[in-house]
C-alpha positions as CSV (number, residue, x, y, z in Angstrom):
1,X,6.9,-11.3,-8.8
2,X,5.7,-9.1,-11.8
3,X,9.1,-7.0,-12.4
4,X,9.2,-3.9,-14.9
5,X,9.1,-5.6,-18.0
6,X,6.0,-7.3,-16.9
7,X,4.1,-4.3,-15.9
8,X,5.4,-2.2,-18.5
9,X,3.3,-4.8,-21.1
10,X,0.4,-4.6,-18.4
11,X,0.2,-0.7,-18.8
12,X,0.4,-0.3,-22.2
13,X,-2.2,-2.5,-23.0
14,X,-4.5,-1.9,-20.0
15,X,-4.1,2.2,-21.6
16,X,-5.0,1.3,-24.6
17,X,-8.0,-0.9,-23.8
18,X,-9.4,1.1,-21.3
19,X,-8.7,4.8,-21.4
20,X,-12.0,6.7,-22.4
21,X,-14.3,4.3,-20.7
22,X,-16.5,4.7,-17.4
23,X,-16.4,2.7,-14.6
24,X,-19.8,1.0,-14.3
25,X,-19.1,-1.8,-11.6
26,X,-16.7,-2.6,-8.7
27,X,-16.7,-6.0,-7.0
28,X,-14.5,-6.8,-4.2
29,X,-14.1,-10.1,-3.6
30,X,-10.8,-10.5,-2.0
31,X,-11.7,-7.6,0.8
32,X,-8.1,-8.3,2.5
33,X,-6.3,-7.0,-0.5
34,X,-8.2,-3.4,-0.6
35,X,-7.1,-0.4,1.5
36,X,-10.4,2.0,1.2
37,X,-13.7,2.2,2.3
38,X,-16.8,1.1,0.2
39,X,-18.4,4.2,0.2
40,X,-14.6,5.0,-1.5
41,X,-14.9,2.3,-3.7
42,X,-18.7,3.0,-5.0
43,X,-17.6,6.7,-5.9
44,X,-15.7,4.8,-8.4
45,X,-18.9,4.1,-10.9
46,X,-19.4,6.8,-13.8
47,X,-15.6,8.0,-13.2
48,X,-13.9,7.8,-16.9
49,X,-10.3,6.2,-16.2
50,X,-8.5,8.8,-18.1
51,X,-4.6,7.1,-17.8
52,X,-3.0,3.3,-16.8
53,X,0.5,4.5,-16.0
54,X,3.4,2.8,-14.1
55,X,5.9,3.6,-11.2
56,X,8.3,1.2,-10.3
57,X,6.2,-2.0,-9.6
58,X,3.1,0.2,-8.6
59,X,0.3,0.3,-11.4
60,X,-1.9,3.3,-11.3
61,X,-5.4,3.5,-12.7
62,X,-6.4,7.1,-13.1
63,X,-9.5,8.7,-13.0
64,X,-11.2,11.9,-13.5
65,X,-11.2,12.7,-9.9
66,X,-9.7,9.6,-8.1
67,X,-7.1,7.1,-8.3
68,X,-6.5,3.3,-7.9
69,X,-3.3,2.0,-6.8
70,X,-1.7,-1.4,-7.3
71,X,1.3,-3.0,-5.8
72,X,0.8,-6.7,-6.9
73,X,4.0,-7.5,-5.1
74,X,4.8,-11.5,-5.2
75,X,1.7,-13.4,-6.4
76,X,-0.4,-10.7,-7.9
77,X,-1.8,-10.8,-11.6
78,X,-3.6,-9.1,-13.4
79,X,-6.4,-10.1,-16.5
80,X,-8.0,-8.4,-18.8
81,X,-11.3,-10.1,-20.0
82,X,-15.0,-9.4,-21.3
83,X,-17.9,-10.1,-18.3
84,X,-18.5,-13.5,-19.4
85,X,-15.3,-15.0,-19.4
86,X,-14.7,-17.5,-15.9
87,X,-12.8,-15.5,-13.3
88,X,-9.9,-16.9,-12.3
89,X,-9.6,-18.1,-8.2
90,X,-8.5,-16.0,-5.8
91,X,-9.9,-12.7,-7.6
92,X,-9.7,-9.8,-5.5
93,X,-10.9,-7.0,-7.5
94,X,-13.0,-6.8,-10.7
95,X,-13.1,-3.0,-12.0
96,X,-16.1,-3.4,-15.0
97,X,-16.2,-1.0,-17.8
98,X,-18.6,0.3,-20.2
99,X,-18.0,1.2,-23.6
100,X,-16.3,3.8,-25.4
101,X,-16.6,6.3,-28.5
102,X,-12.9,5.8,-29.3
103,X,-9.5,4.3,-28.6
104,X,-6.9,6.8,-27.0
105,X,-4.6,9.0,-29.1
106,X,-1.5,7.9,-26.9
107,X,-1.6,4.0,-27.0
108,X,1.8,2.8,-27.6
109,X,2.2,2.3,-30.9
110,X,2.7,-1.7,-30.6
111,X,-1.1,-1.7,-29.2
112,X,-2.6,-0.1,-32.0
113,X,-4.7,-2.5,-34.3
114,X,-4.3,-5.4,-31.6
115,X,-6.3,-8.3,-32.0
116,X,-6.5,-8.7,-28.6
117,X,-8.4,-5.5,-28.1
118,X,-11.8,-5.7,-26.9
119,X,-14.3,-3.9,-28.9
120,X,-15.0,-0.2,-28.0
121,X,-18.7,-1.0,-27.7
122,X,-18.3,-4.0,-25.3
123,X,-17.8,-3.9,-21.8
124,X,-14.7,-5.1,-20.5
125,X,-12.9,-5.8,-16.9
126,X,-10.0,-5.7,-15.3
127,X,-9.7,-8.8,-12.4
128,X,-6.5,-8.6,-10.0
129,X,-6.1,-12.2,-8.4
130,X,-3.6,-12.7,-5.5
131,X,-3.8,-15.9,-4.1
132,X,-1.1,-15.1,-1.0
133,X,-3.4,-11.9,-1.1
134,X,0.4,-10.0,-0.6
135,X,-0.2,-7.4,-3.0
136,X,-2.7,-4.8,-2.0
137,X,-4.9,-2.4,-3.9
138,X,-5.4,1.0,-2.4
139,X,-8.3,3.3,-3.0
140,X,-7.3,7.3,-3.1
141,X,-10.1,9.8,-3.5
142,X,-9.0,13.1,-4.2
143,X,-8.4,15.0,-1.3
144,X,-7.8,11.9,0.8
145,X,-4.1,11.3,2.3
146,X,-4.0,7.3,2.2
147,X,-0.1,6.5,1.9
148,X,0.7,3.9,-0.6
149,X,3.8,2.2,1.1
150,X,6.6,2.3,-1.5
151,X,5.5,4.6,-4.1
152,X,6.7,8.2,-5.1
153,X,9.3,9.6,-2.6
154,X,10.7,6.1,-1.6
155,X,11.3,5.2,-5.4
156,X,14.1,6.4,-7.3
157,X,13.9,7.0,-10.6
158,X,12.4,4.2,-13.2
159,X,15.6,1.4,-14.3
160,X,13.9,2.1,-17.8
161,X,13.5,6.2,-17.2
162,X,14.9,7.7,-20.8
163,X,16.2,10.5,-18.1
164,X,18.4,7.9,-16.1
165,X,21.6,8.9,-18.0
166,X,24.7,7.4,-17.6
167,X,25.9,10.3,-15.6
168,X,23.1,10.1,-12.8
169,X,23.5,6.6,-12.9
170,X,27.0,6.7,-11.6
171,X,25.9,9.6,-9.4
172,X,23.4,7.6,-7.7
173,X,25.3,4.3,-7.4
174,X,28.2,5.9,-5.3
175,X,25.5,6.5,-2.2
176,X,24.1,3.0,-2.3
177,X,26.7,0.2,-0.9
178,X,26.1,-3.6,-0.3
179,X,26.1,-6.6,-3.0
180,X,25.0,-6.2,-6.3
181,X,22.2,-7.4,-6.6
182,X,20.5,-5.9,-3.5
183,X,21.7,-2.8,-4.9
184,X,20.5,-3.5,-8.5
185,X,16.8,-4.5,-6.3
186,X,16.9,-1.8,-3.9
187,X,14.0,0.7,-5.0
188,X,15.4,3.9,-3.5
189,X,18.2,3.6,-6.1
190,X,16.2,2.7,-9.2
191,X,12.8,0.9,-9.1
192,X,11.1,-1.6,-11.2
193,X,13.6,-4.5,-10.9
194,X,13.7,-7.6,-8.6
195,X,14.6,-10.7,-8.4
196,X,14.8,-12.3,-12.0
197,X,15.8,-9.5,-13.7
198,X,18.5,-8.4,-11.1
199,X,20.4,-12.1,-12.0
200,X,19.6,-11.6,-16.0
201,X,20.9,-8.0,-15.7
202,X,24.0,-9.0,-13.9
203,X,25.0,-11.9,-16.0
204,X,24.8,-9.8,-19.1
205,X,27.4,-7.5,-16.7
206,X,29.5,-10.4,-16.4
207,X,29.3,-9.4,-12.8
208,X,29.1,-11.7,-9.6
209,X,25.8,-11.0,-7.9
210,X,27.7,-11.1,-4.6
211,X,30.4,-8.2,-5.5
212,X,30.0,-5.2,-4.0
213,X,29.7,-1.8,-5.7
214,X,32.5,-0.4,-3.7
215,X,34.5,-3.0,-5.6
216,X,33.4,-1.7,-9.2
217,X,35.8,-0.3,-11.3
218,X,34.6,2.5,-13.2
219,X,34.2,0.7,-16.6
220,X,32.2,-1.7,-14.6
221,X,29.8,0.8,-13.8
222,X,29.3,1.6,-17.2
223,X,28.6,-2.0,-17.6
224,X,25.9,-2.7,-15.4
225,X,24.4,0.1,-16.7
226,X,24.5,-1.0,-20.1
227,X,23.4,-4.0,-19.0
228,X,20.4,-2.8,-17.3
229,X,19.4,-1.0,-20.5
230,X,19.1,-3.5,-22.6
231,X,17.8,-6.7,-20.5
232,X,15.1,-4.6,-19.6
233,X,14.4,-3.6,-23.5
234,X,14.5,-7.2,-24.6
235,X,12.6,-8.2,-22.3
236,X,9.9,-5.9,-22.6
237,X,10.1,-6.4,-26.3
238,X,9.9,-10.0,-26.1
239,X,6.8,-9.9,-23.4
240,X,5.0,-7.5,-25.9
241,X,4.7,-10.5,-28.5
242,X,4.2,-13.3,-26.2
243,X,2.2,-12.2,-23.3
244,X,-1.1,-10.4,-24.6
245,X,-4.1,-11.6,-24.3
246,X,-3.0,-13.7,-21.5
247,X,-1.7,-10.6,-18.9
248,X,-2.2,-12.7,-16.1
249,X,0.7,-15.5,-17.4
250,X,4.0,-14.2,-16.3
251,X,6.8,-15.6,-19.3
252,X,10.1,-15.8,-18.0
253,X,11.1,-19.3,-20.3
254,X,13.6,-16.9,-22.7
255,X,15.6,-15.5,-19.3
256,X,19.1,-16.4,-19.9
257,X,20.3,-17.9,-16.0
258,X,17.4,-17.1,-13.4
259,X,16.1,-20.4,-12.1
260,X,18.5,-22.3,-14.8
261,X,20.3,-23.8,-12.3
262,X,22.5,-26.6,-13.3
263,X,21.9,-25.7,-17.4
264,X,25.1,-24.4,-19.1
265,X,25.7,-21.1,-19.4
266,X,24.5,-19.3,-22.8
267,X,28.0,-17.4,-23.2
268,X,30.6,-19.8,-21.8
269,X,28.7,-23.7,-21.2
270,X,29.6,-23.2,-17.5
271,X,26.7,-25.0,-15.0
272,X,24.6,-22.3,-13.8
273,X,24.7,-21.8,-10.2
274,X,22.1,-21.0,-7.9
275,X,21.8,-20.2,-3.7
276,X,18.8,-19.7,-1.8
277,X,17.9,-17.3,1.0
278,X,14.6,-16.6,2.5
279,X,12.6,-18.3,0.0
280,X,14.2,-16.3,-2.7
281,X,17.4,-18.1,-5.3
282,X,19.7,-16.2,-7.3
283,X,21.0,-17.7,-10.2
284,X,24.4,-16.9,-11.8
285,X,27.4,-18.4,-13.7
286,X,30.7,-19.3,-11.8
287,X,32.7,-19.0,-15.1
288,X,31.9,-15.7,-16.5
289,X,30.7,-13.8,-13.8
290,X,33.0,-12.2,-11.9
């Protein structure tokens, strides 16, 4: 499942690529993934996107008047690739654009001078494959009220939001109970992380994923927190130099315990452990998490 790291590579790049160009073909090949109408989706040609931006695990293409919206959710990639290039199976949705006079002003500084960006006078597209066809893709014209399941006023603030101070961190975490990690992947308390980076976050902790927050001591708070930080910042940093041009390869062979199991432990050499539930594992160390 793409998590924040991933998408925050996914956006960057995607802005910088693709901000200033016009929209000069939609294909919708996976119809079951798309919540909007074709009429909806032809008013798409000739809008400039204007902004890639992300929320949580929702990706937003913005354009002068409408919007796209993507929530990729378990098996959903995205690739960025000039027309030519073989699409990949199971593409749903193939937004073509034209060229461009310039790159944007605001492209994240690690973008800038990419070799992986296509030129401003090709065309390039953006294909979104989903081969459970989980993820959906909703279409929302201005002025239409299509709700996007998840997004906005469900979310709490971004795990990586340079707003999310230590002080509204412990704020927040004292109205959310349960286990750790549910709490760490529940997106009302802060969105973008899931099921990897909820075990790599709590085993840089040092924090059983089966505690409970009521359990926390207030330097454990702090913790977590600190933890969260900086998992999310390496990783990020690490996807930035391994993942472009390849978006739609999701790199997850540097994580320190998810899906390790039975591998010793980075910190202490204890066997990683590892439970299932519902088609979903969580992977954490018995020696140094507590």
């Amino acid at each position: 499942m793409p998590e924040l790291p991933d998408l925050a590579v996914v956006v960057d790049a995607f802005h910088a690529a693709l901000a200033g160009r016009p929209v000069i073909g939609v294909e919708v090949p996976g119809p079951l993934s798309v919540r909007g109408t074709p009429t909806e989706l032809t008013a798409l040609v000739l809008q400039r996107l204007t902004m890639v931006r992300r929320r949580g695990k929702f990706v937003t293409f913005q354009l002068d008047r409408d919007r796209v919206v993507v929530n990729a959710m378990l098996t959903g990639r995205f690739q960025l690739a000039v027309p030519a290039t073989k699409r990949p199976q199971s593409t749903a949705v193939v937004l073509g654009f034209g060229p461009r006079d310039r790159p944007p002003r605001d492209a994240a500084r690690w973008t800038r001078g990419a070799a992986w960006l296509p030129a401003d006078a090709e065309p390039v597209e953006v294909r979104y494959r989903d081969p459970s066809q989980m993820g959906k893709v909703y279409v929302l014209p201005a002025g239409v009220d299509r709700p996007v399941p998840g997004l906005d006023a469900d979310q709490g603030p971004d795990a990586d939001d340079p707003a999310l101070s230590l002080e509204t961190w412990r704020e927040r975490i004292r109205r959310h109970p349960g286990e750790l990690k549910a709490l760490l992947r529940n997106q009302a308390f802060v969105a973008g992380i899931g099921n990897a980076y909820s075990d790599e976050i709590l085993h840089a902790a040092r924090l059983s994923p089966f505690r409970r927050r009521a359990s926390l001591a207030p330097e454990e708070v702090d913790a977590l927190y600190a933890a969260a930080r900086a998992t999310l910042a390496h990783a990020s940093g690490v996807l930035r130099e391994r993942v472009p041009p390849t978006f739609e390869t999701q790199v997850r062979d540097f994580l320190a315990v998810h899906l390790r199991e039975g591998e010793p432990c980075p910190r202490c050499g204890t066997r990683i452990s590892q439970v299932s539930s519902r088609g979903e594992s969580t992977s954490f160390c018995r020696g140094c998490q507590r």
